[in-house]
N, C-alpha and C positions, 0 to 999 in steps of 0.2 A: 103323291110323294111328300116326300119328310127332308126339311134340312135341320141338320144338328150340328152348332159350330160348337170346337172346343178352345176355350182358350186357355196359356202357357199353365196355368195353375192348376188345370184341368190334367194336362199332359207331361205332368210337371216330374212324376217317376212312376216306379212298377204299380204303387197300390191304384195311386189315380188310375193311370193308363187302364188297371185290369177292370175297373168298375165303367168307364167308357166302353170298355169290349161287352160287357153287360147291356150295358144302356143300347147302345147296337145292338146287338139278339136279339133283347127282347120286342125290339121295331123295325124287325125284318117284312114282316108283312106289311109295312107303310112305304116298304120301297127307299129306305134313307139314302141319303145323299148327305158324306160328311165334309167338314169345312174343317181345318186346323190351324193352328198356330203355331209358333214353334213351342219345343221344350220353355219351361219355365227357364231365366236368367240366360238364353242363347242369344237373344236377340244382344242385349245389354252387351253381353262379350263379341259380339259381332261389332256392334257399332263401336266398342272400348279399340276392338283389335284395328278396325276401321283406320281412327285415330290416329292408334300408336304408329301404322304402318305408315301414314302419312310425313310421320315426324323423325321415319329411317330405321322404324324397329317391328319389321312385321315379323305375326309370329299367331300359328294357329292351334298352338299349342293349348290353351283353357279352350279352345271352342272345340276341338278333338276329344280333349279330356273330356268334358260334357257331355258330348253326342255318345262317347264310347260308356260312359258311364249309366246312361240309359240304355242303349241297345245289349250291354253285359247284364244287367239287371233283368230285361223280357226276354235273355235268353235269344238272342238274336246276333247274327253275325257285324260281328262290327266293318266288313266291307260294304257292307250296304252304302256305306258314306264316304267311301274311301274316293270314289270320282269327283266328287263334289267338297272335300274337304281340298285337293290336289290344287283346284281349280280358284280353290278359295287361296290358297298360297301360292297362285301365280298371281292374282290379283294382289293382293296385299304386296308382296315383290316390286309390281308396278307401282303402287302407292309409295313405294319407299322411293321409288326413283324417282319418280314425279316430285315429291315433297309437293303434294296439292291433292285435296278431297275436297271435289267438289259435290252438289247435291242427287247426281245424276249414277256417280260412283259409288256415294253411300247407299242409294237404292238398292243400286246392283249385288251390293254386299250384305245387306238385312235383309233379302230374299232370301237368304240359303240358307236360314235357322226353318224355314216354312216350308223348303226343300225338302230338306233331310226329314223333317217328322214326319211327314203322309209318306214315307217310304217305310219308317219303324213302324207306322200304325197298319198300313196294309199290310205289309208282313205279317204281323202278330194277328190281323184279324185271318189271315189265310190259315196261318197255323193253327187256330182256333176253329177250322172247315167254317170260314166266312168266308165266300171267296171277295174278294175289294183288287182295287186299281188304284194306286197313287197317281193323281191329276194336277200336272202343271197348271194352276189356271191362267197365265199369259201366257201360253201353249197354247191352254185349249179356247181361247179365244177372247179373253180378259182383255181388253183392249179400252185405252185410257186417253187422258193429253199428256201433254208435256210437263206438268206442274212435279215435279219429282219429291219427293217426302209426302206430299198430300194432292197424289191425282183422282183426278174424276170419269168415270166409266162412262165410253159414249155411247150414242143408241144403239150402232151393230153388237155392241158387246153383249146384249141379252142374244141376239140371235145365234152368234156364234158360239156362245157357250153351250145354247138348247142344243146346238147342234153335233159339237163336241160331245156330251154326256150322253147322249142319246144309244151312242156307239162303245158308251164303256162299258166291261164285263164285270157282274157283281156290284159291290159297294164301291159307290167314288167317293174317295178320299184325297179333297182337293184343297192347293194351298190356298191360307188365307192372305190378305196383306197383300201378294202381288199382283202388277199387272204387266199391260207392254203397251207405248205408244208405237204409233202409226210408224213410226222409223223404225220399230225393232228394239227399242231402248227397255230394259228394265224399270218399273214404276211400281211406287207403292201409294197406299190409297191412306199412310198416315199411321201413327198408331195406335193397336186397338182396333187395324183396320178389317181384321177377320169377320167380326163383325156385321162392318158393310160389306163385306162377300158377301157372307150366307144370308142378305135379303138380295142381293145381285144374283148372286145361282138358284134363289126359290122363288124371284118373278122369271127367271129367264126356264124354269123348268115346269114354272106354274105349282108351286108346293102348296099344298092344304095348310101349311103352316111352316115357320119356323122355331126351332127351341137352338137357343143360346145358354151355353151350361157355361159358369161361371164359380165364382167362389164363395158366394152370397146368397141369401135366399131371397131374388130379385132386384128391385129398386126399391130404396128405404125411402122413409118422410123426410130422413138427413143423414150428412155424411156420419156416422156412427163413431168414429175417432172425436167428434167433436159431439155429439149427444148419442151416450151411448145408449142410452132406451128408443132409440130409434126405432119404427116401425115399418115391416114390410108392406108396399103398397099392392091391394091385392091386383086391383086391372086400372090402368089406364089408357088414354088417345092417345093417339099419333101424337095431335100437336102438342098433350102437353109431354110424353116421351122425350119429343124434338126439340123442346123448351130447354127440359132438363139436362138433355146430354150438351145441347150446348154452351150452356152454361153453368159449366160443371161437374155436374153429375157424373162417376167413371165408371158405372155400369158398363153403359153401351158409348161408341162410337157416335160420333154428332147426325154424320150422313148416315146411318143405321136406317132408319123408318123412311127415307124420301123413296126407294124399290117397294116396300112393302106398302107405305102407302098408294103409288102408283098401281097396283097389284091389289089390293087389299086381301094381306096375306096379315094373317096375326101373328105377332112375336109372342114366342113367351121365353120369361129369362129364368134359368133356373141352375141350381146349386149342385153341381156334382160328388160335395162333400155331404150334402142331404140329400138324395136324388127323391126322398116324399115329399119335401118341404111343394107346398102350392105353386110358389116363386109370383111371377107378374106377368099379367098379361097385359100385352100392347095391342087394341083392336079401335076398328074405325071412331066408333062410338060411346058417348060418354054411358057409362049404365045408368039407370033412375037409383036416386038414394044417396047417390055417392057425394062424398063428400068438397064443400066446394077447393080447398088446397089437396092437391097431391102429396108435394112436396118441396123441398127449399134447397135450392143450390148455392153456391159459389166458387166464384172464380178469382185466382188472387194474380197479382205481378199485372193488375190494369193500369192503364196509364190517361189521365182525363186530358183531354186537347182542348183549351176554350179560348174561341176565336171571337173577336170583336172588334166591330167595324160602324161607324155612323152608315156606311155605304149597305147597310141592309136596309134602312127605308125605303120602299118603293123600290127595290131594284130586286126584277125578277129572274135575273142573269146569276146573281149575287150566292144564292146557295149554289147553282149549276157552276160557277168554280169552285166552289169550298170541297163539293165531293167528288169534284173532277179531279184535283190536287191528289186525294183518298185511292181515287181511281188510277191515274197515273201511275202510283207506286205500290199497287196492288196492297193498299194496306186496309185489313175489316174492318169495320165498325159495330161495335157490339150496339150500344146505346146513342141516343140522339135527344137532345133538352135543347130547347131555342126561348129567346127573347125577344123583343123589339130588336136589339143591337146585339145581339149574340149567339153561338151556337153553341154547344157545348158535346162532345164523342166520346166514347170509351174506346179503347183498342189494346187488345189484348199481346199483339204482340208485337214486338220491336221491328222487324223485317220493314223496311220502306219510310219509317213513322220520320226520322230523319229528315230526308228528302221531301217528304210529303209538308212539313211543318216551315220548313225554307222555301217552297212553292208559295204560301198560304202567307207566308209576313210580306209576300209582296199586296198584299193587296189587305190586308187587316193585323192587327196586333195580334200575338199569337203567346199563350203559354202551356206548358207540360206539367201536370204534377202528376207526384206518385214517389214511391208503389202505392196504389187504393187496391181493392177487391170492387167486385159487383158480386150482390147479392140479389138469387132471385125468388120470389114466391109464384110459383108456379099452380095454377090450375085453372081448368074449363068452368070452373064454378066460381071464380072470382066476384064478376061483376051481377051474380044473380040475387043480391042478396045477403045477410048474416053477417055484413061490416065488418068485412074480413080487412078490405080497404081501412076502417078506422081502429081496429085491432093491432094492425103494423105497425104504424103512428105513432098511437098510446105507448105501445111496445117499446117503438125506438129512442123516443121522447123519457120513458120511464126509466132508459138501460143510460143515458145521457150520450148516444150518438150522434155523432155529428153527421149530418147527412150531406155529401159531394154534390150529389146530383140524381132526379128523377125519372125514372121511363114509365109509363103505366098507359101502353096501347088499345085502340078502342075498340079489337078483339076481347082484350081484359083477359087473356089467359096468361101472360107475366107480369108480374109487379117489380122493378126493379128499383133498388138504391147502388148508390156508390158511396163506400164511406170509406176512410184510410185501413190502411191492408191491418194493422195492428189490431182494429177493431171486428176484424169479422168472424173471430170465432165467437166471441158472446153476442154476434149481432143476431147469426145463425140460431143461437140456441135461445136470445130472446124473441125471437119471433116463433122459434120450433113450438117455444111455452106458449105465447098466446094465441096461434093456430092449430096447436093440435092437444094442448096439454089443459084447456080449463076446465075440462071436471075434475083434474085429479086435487 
């Protein structure tokens, strides 16, 4: 079996959608199994209407307009969405009365752009003598926790899904993005989160592969807005994949590779605006030859936390609060730099950092700066060789950056800085130069 996710760009109006219907046909005999997204810009007016509805003015009037402007274009009845648009304006009604959107609500409401689309693409693939099934996958057995914006799929969830799809007629056409916890609650897996479906439906169906059609021709060397000679990476690992998306990279989704690795299923990510383009493969093993960076990310609106205490000497309790505090209020940590008397974190997002940093002045001095970026160099070939390590440096040193803070773990497949967010589009593209650019 075949999974082939599309996402909103992908599905975005008549001409995309009709080369999808293509792309399908011609991978009837691998047995596809599809994954969607919503329409391009539905989601954005879902969460807008979300919002407005919260603050006493709902109104499904652009997310209508949208849906019907797709389904008029493939020639397709615009009742199709008429239950679910209904349903969306009783919700939103509640929102007005409430005046309160909590995170649990907005799930409920950014599922129905991912609703409505595996119902216009089943249709249209029917009409085309494709027969397909539009597939709830927190229906059919998507099953999640409780973290609402960004949940995680628990172990019965492969089982039930294999089990669900097993029983569908023709092509499944299943939403991306959502799920259900244990209560019944609507959940999403974040976003971008299509994604991580379609390696959660191709370990739970056992797929020969995944393809992720996107708007790109794969994962580049860099973000392309910021060097535009950027280069398509032709295959990479899992871990350095995982590196990348998380930090940074908008390819793919971060939890993308952790199903497919578990599975060792190969990704490949590919262009449905090229559909010859090579694209990238994502598979267990580094190939011979390859070169030692993949590619370079960053992430900006980081915030550096650096904590300092004489009471790190000899106390082996001492970090066991520092990320207990972290822990407490569910807040990530990207990066970690320590001293004799200091530690030093990156955290990329605000959620809990508060609380967590008023835990922490009880017991050490504590300050926040930022905005910074982290930048990363990412690959499996790092530490083999070819002073890629003193290449950076030179680099960073030559561009006059100031460097925050270090991470360079002794996997050696990321290299990270933190430097002030101001600085990271020339940091990006001076390291782009001296890892990928010196013969030219």
């Amino acid at each position: 079996m075949l999974v082939m996710k599309f996402g909103g760009t992908s599905l975005g109006d008549r001409e995309r959608i009709e080369t999808v219907v293509r792309l399908v046909r011609g991978r009837l005999a691998r047995k596809p199994v599809l994954v969607c997204s919503a329409h391009a810009k539905v989601t954005d007016l879902l969460l807008e209407g979300a919002r407005a509805a919260a603050q006493g003015k709902p109104d499904v009037g652009p997310i209508a307009a949208r849906e019907h402007e797709v389904l008029t274009s493939l020639k397709l009845p615009t009742s199709l969405v008429d239950d679910d648009l209904r349903r969306l304006s009783e919700i939103f009604q509640g929102l007005s009365l409430l005046r309160e959107l909590t995170p649990r609500s907005l799930d409920h409401v950014a599922a129905f752009g991912e609703r409505m689309c595996v119902k216009a693409i089943a249709a249209l693939l029917r009409r085309r003598k494709v027969p397909a099934t539009a597939v709830q996958a927190d229906e059919a057995g998507l099953v999640t926790d409780a973290r609402y914006t960004r949940a995680q799929p628990l172990p019965e969830a492969y089982e039930h899904l294999a089990r669900s799809l097993r029983t569908v007629k023709g092509v499944p056409v299943v939403t991306g993005f959502i799920g259900r916890d244990r209560d019944g609650n609507v959940t999403t897996l974040g976003r971008s989160g299509s994604d991580y479906t379609a390696t959660i439906v191709g370990r739970a169906v056992g797929a020969e592969e995944v393809e992720i059609w996107k708007d790109v021709d794969g994962v580049l060397t860099a973000d392309p807005r910021i060097v535009p000679h950027a280069r398509p990476v032709e295959r990479m690992t899992y871990a350095e994949a995982s590196e990348l998306a998380y930090y940074g990279a908008k390819v793919i989704h971060p939890s993308t590779i952790h199903p497919a690795l578990e599975a060792g299923i190969p990704v490949r990510i590919l262009n449905t605006f090229d559909p010859s383009a090579p694209g990238t493969v994502i598979e267990p093993t580094r190939a011979s030859g390859s070169a030692p960076v993949t590619s370079i990310a960053s992430k900006r609106g980081i915030r550096l936390v650096n904590i300092v205490s004489g009471r790190m000497l000899g106390q082996s309790g001492f970090m066991a609060g520092v990320f207990e505090a972290f822990r407490r209020h569910d807040v990530v940590i990207d990066l970690i730099a320590t001293s004799e008397v200091s530690v030093t974190v990156s955290v990329d997002r605000p959620d809990g950092l508060e609380a967590a940093v008023a835990d922490l002045r009880a017991i050490a001095q504590v300050d926040v700066e930022g905005p910074c970026a982290l930048v990363a160099v990412v690959g499996d070939g790092i530490g083999g060789g070819g002073n890629v390590v003193g290449s950076v440096f030179t680099a960073l040193a030559a561009s006059g950056v100031a460097v925050r803070a270090i991470s360079y773990g002794a996997t050696k497949t990321n290299l990270q800085v933190v430097i002030a967010e101001a600085d990271a589009n020339r940091t990006v593209a001076a390291l782009h130069a001296a890892v990928f650019e010196r013969d030219r």
